[in-house]
C-alpha positions in Angstrom: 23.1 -21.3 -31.3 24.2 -24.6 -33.1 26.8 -21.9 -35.2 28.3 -21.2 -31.8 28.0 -24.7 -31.2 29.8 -25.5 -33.9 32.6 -22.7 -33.4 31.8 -21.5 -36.8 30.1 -18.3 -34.8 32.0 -15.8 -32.5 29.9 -14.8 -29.1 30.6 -11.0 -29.4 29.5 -11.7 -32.9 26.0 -13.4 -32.2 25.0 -10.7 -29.4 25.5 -7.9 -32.3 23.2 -10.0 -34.3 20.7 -10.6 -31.5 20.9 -7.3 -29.8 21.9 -8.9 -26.4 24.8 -9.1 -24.6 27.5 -11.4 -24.5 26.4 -12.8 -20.6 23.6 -13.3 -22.4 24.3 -15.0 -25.3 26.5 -17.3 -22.7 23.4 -18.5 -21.0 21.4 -19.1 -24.0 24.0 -21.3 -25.5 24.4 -23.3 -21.9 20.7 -24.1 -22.4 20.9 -25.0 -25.9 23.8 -27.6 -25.2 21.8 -29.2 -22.1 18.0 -29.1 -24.0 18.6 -28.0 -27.2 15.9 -25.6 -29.0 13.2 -26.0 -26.6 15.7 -25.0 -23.8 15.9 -21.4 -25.7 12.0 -20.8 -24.4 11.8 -18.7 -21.9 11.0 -20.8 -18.2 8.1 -17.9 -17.3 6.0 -18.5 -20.3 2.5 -18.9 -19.2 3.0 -18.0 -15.9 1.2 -14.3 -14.3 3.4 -11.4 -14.7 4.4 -10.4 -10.9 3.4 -7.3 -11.6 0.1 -8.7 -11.9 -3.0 -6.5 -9.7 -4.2 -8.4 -7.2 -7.7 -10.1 -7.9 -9.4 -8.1 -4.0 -8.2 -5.0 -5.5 -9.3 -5.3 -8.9 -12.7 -6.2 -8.0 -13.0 -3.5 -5.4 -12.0 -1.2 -8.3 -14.6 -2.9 -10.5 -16.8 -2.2 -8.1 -16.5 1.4 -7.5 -16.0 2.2 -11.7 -19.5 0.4 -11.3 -20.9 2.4 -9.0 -19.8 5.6 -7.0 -17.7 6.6 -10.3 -20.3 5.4 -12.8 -20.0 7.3 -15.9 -15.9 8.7 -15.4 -14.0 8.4 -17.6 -10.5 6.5 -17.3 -8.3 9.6 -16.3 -10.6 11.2 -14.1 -11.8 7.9 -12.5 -7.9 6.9 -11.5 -7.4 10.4 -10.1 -10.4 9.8 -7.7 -9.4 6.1 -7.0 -5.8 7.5 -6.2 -6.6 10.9 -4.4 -10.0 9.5 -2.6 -9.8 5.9 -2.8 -5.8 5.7 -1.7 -4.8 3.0 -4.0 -2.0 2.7 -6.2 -3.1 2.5 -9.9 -1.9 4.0 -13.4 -4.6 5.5 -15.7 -4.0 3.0 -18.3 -4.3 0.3 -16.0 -8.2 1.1 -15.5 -8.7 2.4 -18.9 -8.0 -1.9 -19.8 -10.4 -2.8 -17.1 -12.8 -0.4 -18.3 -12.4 -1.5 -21.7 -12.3 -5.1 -20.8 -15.7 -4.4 -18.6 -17.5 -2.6 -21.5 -17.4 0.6 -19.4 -15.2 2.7 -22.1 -15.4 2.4 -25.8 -12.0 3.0 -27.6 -12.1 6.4 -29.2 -11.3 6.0 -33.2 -8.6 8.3 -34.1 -10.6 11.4 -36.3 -9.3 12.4 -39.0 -7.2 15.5 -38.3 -8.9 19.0 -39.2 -6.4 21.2 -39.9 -7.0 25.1 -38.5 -4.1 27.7 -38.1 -2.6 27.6 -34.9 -2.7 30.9 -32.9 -0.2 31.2 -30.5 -1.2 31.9 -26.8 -0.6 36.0 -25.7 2.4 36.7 -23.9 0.9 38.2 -20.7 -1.4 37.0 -18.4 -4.3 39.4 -18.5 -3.7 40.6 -22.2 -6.6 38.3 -23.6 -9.5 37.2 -21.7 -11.9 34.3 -23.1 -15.3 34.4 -22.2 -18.4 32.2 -22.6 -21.6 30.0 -21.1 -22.2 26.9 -21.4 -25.8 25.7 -21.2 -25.7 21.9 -19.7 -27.7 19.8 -17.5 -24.6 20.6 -14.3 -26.8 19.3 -12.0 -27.9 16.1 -13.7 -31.5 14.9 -12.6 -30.7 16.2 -9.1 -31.2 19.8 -9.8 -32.2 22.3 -12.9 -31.0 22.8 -16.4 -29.0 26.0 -16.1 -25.9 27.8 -17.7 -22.4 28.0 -17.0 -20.8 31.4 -17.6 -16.5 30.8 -17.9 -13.8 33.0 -17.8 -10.3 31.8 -18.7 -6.8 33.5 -19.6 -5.7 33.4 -22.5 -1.8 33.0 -21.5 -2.1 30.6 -18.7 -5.5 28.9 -19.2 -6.4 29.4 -15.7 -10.3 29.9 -15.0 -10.3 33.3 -13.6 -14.3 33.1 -13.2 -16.8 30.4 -13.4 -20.8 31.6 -12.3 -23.8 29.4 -12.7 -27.2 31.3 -13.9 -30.3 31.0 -15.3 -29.5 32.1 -19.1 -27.2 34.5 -20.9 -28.2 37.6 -20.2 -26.3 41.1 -19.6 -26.9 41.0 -15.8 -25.6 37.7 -15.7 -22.2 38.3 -17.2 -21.5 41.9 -15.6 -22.2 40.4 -12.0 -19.8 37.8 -13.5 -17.0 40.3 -14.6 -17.5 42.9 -11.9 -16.3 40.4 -9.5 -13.2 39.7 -11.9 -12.6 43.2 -11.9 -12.6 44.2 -8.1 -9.9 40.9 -8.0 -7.7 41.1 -10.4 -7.8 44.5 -12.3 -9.0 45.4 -16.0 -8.1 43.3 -18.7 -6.8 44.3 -22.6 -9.2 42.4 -24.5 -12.4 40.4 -24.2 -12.4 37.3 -27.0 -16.3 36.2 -27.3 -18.6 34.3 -29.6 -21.5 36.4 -31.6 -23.7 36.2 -29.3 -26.3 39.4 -29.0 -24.9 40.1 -25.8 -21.4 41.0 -27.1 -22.5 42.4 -30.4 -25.5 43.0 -32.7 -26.5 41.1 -35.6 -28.7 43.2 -36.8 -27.9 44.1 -40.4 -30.1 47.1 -40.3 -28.7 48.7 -37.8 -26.3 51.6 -38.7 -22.8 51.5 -37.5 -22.9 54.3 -35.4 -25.2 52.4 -32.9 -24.1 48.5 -33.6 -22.7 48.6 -30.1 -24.6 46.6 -27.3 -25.1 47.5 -23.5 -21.6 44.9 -22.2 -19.8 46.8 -25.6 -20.9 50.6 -24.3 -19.8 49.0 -20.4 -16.5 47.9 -22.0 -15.5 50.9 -24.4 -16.4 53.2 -20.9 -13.9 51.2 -18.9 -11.1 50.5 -21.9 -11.6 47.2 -22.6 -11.0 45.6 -26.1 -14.4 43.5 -27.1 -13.3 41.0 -29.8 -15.5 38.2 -31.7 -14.3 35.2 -32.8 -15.5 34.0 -36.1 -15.9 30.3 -35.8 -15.7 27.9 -32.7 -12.0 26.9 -33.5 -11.0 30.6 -33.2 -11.8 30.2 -29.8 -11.3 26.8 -29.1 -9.2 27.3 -25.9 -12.4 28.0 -23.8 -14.6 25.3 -26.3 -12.4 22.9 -25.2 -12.3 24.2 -21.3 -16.0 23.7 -21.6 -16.0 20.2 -22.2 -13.5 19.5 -19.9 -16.0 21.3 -17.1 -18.9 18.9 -18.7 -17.2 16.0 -17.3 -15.1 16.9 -15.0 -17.3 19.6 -13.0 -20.3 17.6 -12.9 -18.8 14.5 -11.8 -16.8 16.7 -8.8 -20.8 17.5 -8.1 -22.4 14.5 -8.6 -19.5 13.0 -5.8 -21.1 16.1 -3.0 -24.4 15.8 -4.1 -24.8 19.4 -5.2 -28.4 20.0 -6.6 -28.7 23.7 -6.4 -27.3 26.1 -7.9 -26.6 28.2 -4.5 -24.8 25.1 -3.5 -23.1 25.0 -6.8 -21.9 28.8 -6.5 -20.4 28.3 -2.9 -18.3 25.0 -4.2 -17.4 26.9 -7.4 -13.9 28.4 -6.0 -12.4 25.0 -4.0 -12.9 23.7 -7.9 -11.2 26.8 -9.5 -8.1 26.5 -7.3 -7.9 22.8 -7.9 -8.5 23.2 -11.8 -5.8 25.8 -12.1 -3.1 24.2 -9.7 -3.5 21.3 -12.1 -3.7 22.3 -15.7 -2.5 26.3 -15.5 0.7 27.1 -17.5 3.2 29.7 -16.7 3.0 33.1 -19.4 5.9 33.8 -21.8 6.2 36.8 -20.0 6.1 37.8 -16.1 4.0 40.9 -17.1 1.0 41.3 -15.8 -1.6 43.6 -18.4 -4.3 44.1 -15.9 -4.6 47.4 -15.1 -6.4 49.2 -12.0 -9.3 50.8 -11.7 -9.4 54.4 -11.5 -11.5 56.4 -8.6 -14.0 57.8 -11.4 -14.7 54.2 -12.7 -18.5 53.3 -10.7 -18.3 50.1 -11.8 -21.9 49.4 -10.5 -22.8 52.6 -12.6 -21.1 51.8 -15.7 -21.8 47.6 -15.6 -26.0 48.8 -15.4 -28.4 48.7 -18.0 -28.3 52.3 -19.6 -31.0 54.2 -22.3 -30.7 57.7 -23.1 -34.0 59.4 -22.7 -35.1 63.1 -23.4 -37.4 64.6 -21.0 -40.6 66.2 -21.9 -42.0 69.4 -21.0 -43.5 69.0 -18.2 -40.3 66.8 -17.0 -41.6 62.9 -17.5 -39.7 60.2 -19.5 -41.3 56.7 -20.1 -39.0 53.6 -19.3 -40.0 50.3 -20.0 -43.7 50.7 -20.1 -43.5 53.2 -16.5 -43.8 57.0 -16.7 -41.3 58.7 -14.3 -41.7 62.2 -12.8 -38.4 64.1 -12.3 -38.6 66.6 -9.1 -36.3 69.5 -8.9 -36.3 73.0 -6.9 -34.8 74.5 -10.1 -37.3 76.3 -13.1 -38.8 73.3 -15.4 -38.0 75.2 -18.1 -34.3 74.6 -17.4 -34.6 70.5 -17.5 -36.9 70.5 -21.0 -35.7 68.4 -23.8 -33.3 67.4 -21.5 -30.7 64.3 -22.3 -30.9 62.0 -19.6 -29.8 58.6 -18.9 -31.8 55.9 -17.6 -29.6 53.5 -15.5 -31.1 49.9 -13.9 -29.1 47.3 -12.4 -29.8 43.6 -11.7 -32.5 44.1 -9.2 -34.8 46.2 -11.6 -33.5 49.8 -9.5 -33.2 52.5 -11.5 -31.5 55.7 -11.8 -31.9 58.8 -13.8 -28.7 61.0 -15.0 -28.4 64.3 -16.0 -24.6 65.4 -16.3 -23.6 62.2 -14.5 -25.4 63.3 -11.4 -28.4 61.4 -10.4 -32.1 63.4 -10.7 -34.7 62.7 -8.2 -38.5 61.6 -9.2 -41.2 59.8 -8.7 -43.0 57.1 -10.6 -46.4 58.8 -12.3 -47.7 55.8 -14.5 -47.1 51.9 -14.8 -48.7 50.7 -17.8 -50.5 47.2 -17.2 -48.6 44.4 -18.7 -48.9 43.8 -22.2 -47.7 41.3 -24.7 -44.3 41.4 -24.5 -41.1 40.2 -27.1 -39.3 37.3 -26.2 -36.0 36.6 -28.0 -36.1 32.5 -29.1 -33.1 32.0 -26.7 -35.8 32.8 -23.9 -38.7 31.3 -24.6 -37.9 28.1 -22.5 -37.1 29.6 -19.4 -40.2 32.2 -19.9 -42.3 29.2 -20.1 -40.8 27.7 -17.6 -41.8 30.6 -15.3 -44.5 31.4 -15.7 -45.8 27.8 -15.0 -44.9 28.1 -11.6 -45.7 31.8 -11.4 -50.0 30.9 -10.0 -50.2 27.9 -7.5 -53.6 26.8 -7.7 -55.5 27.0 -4.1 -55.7 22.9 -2.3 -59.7 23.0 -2.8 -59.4 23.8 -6.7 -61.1 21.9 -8.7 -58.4 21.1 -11.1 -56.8 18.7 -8.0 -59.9 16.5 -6.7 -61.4 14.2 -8.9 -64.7 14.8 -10.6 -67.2 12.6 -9.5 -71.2 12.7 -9.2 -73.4 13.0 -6.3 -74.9 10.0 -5.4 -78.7 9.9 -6.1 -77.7 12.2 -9.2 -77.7 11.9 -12.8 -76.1 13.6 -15.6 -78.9 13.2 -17.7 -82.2 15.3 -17.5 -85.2 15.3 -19.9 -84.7 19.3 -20.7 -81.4 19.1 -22.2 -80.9 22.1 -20.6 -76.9 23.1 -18.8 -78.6 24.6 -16.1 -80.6 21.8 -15.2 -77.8 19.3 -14.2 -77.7 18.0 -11.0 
């Protein structure tokens, strides 16, 4: 300024130099002749931006972070403030007040792992990802349970969500034959190692390393792939954390406690997680494909053990002998192969050529001790505490005291004798 003062300084000259304009440069040098170099401060220093919030809002803000959105975290608590609350608010705005409250700790940038990149399929229905997720969904309100997911590989849009009890085989065909009846057969399944999926036993021979949802999937065409590691399938890992939060908060907000209640609320979530965070496939192709008349999908998605019949026609399933009866000569049905078939609700069906046999049950064993895979144990336990009910008079819920005008003591010593 005291160059262009001076008219050793051109104006175009200076606003190259400063990056501002010459109107600019005008002004600044106006001030500068009437106050010199404090008249080059700006006038609005130390005064509030007026883009400033306004204190009633922030507070009312403060107040719900505090309370009904307790625990969100910044992006998910401005979409509820926005969509719910009806203010006007940027995430980063209450990711400072959160910050400046102590509610949100500023995540330190890890240091990058580097994994190969895989490239999402082309079609939507080529590679389906599927997985459960065992979490406390429910909080304190209701029970620990598990989260089984299904998500497209192309678009990333949940195509199944089903909360249960544990992993199990029922649990994920009742999971997929509902996918199927909507949306057709896939042309791959991507899954971890889990025994469900395939077996880990080293022992096994080849021929029979194939589990009960492999045989359902190799009957109906389905591809069954295992990921190595975690990052190989780290689409879903990370859909399951994103459900961790944002599913349990959505939850918490209707005060779902069981899991019925959780079930019915499950597809208002799924259209709302896919209208927000689905993509659109490389390719308008869609690789699900129909189901064919001779595909019993209740059939093929039960629990089936081949079983050879004895002489006088009787097999023995899971600790129950069953009687086949049949007009035709016994002799034609001995050493038969048949194929033992239950579903979900413990029914079961015997096979011979695909055609159900009729029988009758003959023997059921009385329970014995029975093996319990380690992932079980818990909810085993779990059961069978409430499984007896002890009766209101039981002595295990009144308190023990004497009779009055009794003793404990007596001079026999003997048990009987107590009063």
């Amino acid at each position: 300024m005291q160059r262009l003062k001076e008219k050793r300084l051109k104006q175009k000259e200076a606003a190259e130099m400063l990056n501002i304009g010459v109107r600019q440069v005008k002004r600044l040098l106006r001030a500068y002749r009437s106050s010199g170099a404090p008249g080059l401060v700006s006038q609005r220093r130390g005064q509030a931006s007026h883009n400033q919030m306004d204190e009633k809002v922030k507070r009312k803000v403060l107040n719900l972070l505090q309370g009904k959105y307790k625990g969100f975290g910044p992006t998910l608590a401005c979409e509820k403030l926005v969509e719910v609350e009806k203010l006007s608010i940027s995430d980063e705005t209450v990711r400072q007040i959160m910050i400046a409250e102590s509610l949100w700790k500023a995540r330190k940038t890890a240091k990058p792992v580097v994994h190969q990149m895989r490239e999402r399929r082309a079609c939507f229905g080529e590679l389906i990802q599927i997985d459960g997720s065992p979490h406390a969904w429910f909080e304190e309100r209701g029970p620990a349970c598990t989260l089984l997911v299904l998500i497209d590989d192309a678009t990333g849009k949940l195509l199944g969500l089903l909360f249960v009890d544990q992993e199990s085989f029922h649990n994920y065909v009742r999971l997929v034959h509902t996918y199927f009846e909507r949306c057709g057969k896939p042309v791959a399944f991507y899954s971890d190692k889990h025994g469900i999926f395939r077996v880990n036993q080293a022992s096994r021979e080849k021929g029979e390393a194939q589990t009960q949802f492999g045989r359902a999937m190799q009957q109906l065409g389905i591809d069954l792939l295992c990921a190595n590691s975690p990052q190989a399938k780290g689409r879903i890992e990370r859909v399951n954390q994103t459900l961790q939060d944002r599913l349990v908060k959505e939850m918490r907000l209707r005060h779902l406690a069981t899991l019925e209640q959780g079930i019915a609320y499950l597809p208002d979530f799924i259209n709302n997680f896919n209208a927000r965070f689905a993509v659109s496939p490389r390719s308008s192709n869609d690789a699900h494909r129909p189901l064919t008349q001779h595909e019993n999908l209740n059939q093929i998605l039960s629990w089936q053990e081949p079983r050879i019949l004895s002489k006088n026609l009787t097999l023995q399933f899971k600790k129950v002998v069953y009687q086949i009866q049949t007009d035709r000569p016994s002799y034609a049905l001995r050493n038969a192969q048949v194929t033992v078939c239950e579903d979900a609700q413990a029914s079961v069906t015997i096979l011979y050529q695909s055609k159900p046999l009729p029988f009758t049950i003959f023997h059921k064993q009385e329970r014995l001790a029975e093996i319990v895979d380690s992932k079980n144990v818990d909810l085993l336990l779990r059961n069978q505490s409430k499984a007896h009910k002890p009766a209101p008079d039981h002595p295990w819920r009144t308190s023990f005291l004497p009779i009055k005008g009794t003793s404990l003591l007596c001079d026999s010593g003997d048990i009987l004798t107590l009063g």
